[in-house]
C-alpha positions as MATLAB code, in Angstrom:
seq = 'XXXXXXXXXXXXXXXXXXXXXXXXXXXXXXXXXXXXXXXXXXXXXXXXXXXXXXXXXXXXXXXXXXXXXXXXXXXXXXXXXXXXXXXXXXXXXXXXXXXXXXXXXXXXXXXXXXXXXXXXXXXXXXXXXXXXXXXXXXXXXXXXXXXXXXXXXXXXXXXXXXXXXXXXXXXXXXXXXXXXXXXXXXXXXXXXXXXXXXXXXXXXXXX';
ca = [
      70.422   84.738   70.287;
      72.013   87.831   71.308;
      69.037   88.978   73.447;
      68.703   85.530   75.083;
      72.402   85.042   76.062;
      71.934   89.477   77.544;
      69.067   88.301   79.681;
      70.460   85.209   80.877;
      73.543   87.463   81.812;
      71.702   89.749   83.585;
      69.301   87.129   85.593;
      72.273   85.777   87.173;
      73.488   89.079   88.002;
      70.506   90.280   89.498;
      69.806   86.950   91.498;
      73.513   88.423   92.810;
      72.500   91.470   93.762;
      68.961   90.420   95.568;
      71.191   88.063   97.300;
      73.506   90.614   98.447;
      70.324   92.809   99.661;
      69.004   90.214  101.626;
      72.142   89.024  103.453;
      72.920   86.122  101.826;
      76.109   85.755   99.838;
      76.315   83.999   96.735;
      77.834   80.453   96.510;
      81.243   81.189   96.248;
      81.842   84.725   97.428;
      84.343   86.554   99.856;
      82.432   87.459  102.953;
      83.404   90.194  105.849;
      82.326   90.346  109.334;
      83.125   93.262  111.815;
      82.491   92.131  115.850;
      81.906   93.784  118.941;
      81.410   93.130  122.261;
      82.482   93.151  126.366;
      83.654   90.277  128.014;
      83.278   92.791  130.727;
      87.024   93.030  130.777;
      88.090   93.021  128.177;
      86.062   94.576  125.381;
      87.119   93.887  121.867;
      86.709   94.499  118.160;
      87.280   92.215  115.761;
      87.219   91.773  111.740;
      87.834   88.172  110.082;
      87.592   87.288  106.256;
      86.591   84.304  104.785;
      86.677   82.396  101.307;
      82.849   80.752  101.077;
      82.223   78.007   98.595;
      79.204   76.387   98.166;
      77.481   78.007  100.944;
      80.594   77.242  104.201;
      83.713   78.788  104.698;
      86.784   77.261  103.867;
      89.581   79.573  105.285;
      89.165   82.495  107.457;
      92.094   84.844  108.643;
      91.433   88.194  110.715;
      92.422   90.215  113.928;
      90.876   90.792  117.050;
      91.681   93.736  119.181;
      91.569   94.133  122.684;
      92.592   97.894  124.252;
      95.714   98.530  122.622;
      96.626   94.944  121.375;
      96.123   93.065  118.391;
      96.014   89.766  117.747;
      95.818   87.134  114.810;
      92.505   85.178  114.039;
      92.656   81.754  111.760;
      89.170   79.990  111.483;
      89.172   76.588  112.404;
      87.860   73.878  110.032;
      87.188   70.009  109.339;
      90.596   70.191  107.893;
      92.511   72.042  110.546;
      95.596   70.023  112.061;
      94.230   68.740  115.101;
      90.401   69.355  114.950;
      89.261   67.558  112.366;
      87.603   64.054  112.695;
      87.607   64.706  116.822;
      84.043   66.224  116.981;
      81.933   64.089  115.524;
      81.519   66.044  112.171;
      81.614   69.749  114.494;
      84.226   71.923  114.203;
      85.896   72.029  117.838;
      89.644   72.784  118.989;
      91.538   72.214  121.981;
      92.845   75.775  124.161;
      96.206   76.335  125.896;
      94.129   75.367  129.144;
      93.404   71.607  127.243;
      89.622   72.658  127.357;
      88.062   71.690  124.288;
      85.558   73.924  122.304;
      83.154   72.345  119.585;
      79.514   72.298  118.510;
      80.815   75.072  115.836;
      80.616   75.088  111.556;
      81.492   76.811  108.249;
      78.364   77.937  107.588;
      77.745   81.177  105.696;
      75.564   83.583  106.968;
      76.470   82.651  110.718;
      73.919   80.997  112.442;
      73.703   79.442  115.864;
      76.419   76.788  115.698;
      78.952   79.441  114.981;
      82.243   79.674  113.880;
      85.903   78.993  116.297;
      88.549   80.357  115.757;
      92.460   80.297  117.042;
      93.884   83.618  118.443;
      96.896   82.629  116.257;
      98.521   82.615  112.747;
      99.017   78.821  112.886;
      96.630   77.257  115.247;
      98.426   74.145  116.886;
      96.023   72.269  119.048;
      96.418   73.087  122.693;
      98.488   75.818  122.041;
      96.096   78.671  121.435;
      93.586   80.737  123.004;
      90.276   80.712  121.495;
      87.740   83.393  119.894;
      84.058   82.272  118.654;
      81.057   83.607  117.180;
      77.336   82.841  116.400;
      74.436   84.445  115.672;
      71.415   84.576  118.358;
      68.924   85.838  116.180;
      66.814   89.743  116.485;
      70.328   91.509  115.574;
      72.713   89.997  118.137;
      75.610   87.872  118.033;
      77.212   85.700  121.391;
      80.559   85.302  121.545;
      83.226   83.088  123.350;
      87.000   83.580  125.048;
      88.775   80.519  126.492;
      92.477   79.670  127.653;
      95.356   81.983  127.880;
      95.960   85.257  125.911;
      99.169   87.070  127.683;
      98.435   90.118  129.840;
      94.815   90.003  128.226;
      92.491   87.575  129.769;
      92.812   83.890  131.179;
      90.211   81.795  131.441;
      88.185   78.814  131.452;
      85.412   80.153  128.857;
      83.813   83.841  129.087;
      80.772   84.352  127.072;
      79.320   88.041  125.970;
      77.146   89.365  123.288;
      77.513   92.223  120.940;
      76.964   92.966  117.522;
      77.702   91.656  114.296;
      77.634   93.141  110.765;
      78.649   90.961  107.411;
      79.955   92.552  104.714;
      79.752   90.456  101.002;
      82.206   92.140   98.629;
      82.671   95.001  100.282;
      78.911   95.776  100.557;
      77.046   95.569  103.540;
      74.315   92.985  103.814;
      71.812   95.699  105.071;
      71.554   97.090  101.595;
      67.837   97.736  101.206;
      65.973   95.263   98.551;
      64.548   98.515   96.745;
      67.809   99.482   95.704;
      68.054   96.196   93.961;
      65.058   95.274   92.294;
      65.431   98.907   90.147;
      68.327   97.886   88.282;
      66.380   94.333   87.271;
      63.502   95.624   86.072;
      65.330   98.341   83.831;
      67.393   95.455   82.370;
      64.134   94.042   81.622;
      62.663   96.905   80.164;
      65.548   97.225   77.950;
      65.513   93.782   76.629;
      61.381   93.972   76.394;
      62.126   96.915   74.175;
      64.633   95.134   71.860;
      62.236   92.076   71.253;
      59.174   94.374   70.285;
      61.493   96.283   67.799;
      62.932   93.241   66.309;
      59.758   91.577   65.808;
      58.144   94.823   64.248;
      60.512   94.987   62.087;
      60.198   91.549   61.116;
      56.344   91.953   60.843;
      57.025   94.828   58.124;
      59.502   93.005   55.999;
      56.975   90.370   55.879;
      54.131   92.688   54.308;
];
């Protein structure tokens, strides 16, 4: 029984760590990205966090950095004040210029829908400039300004692309496979070796 419940342990471990390897979080994990790119002015760097159940992101906070200044991030979601129910099942939000930005999701890894977010601490619909993200595939991400962002930038929308790297606790996701797979198969081993000894020794009680 012992042996069964070890290797049970350890399959859901590893099925962890070959998920980290390959980029993909588990279900309910706390995920990282880091950001960069030129809206050719401004460039930026940026670094969000966010809480991902079940495969989408619940809450995201972070900063984004332009030259010396620093702002708030706060992802936007189906429940956000103000953008939910308004985007017919998107996530969308309305910028201090009263354009409106949608199309966007919660879903973990990024892909080409992308994730919005509020230059803010407390997004408040029409209120805030806007930041988002989404992945274009080959290594790349696109990103998005609109509205008003004091002595930054002020605009309609800007787009630019950059880079992208996503972190899952604390690892990157670029960790090769063969670094994973190791630590499996010696668990394996391990257990293989326990079974064959126990049933030996059963074998020779027997006779």
């Amino acid at each position: 029984m012992q042996v069964k419940r070890l290797l049970s342990r350890l399959v859901v471990t590893a099925a962890v760590i070959v998920g980290a390897a390959l980029g993909v979080p588990a279900a309910n994990a706390s995920v990282i990205y880091n950001f960069s790119g030129d809206f050719g002015p401004p460039a930026f760097t940026a670094t969000v966090s966010l809480d991902v159940v079940g495969g989408q992101a619940l809450s995201g906070i972070g900063s984004i950095t332009f030259g010396a200044s620093t702002f708030d991030l706060t992802l936007i979601t189906l429940t956000t004040d103000g953008g939910n129910g308004n985007y017919g099942g998107q996530t969308g939000f309305r910028d201090n210029h009263g354009t409106d930005i949608f199309g966007g999701n919660t879903t973990i890894p990024i892909d080409t829908n992308g994730l919005i977010f509020a230059i803010s601490n407390n997004p408040l619909r029409g209120q805030d400039a806007l930041f988002a993200a989404w992945d274009n595939g080959g290594g790349t991400f696109e990103f998005l300004i609109s509205g008003t962002l004091a002595d930054v930038f002020d605009v309609y929308y800007k787009l630019s692309v950059g880079s992208g790297e996503m972190l899952i606790g604390g690892n990157q996701s670029e960790t090769p496979l063969p670094a994973a797979l190791p630590l499996f198969a010696s668990g394996l081993g391990a257990l293989s070796l326990v079974g064959w000894r126990r049933k030996r020794k059963a074998a020779a009680l027997a006779a």
